[in-house]
C-alpha positions in Angstrom: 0.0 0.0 0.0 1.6 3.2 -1.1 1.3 6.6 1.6 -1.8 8.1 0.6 -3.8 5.7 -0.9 -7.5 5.1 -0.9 -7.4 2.6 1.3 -5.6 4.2 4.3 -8.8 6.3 4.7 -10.9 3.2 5.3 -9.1 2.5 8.9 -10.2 5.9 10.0 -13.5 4.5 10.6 -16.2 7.2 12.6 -17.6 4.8 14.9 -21.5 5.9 16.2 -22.1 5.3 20.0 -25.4 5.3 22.0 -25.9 8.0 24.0 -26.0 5.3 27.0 -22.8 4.7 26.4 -21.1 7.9 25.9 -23.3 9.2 29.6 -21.6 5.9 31.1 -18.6 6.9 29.9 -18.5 10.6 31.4 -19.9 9.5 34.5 -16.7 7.3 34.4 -14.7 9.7 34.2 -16.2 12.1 36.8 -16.3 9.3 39.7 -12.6 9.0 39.4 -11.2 12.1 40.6 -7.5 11.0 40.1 -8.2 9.8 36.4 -7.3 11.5 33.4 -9.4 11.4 30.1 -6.9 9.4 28.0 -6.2 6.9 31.1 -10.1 6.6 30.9 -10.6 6.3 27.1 -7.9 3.8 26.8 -9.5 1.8 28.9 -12.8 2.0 27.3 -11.3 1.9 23.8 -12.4 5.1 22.6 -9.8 7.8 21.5 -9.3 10.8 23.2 -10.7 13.5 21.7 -13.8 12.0 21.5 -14.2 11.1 25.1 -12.8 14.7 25.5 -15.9 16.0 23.5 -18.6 13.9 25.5 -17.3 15.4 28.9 -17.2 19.1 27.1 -20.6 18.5 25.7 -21.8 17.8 29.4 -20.2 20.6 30.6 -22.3 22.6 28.5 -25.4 20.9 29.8 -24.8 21.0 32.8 -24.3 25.0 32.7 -27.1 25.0 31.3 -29.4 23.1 34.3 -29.8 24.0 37.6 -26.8 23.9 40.2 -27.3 20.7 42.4 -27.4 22.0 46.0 -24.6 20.7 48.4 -25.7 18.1 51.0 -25.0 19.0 54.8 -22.4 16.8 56.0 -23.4 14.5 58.8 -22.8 15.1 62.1 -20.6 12.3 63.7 -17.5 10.3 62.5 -19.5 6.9 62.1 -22.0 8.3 60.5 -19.7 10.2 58.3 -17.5 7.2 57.2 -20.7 5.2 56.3 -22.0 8.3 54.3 -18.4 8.3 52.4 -18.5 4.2 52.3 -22.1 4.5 50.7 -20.8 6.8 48.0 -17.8 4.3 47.1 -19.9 1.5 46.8 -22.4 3.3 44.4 -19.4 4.6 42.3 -18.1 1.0 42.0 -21.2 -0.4 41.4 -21.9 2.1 38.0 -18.1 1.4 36.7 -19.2 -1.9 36.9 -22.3 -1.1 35.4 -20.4 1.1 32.8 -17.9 -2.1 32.3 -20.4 -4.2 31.5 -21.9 -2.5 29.7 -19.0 -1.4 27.5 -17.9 -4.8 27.6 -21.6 -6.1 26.0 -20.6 -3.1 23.4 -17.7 -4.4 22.4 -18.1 -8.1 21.9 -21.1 -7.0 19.9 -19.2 -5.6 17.2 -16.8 -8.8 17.1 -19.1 -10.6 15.8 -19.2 -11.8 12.3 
């Protein structure tokens, strides 16, 4: 295959996603504090700029909507750490969900 050929366009492929996935994939990105956008579309096998797009595009929805108001913080240190332990299990349970789910996607398109 010679540099510029017609064919080296075909791997560039635009690949559609449902909108499921793309909110999984935000909300993904916004539980993990720590995470970057290309650590989190490598793992979901999206590139960069696209997850990068998805997050700006719900930025701009979010400006839109109202402000969420901010929960009083419970008085107490037990009741404190099982407020902070009930959040962690509700993000791990939707990256589950999310990996699932993006794992179902995937093995989808495998298939001949």
């Amino acid at each position: 295959m010679v540099p510029g050929d017609q064919e080296s366009w075909n791997t560039m492929v635009n690949k559609h996603y449902p909108p499921d996935f793309k909110a999984d994939a935000v909300a993904l990105y916004r539980s993990r504090p720590g995470a970057t956008i290309a650590q989190i579309a490598d793992d979901l096998g999206v590139n960069r700029e696209t997850l990068r797009s998805w997050v700006r595009a719900d930025d701009q929805r979010r400006a839109g909507g109202p402000m969420a108001s901010a929960r009083p913080q419970p008085a107490g240190s037990v009741e404190e750490e099982n407020a902070q332990l009930r959040r962690r299990i509700r993000e791990l349970e939707e990256e589950r969900d999310i990996l699932r789910k993006a794992a179902r996607y995937f093995a989808g398109e495998t298939r001949w």
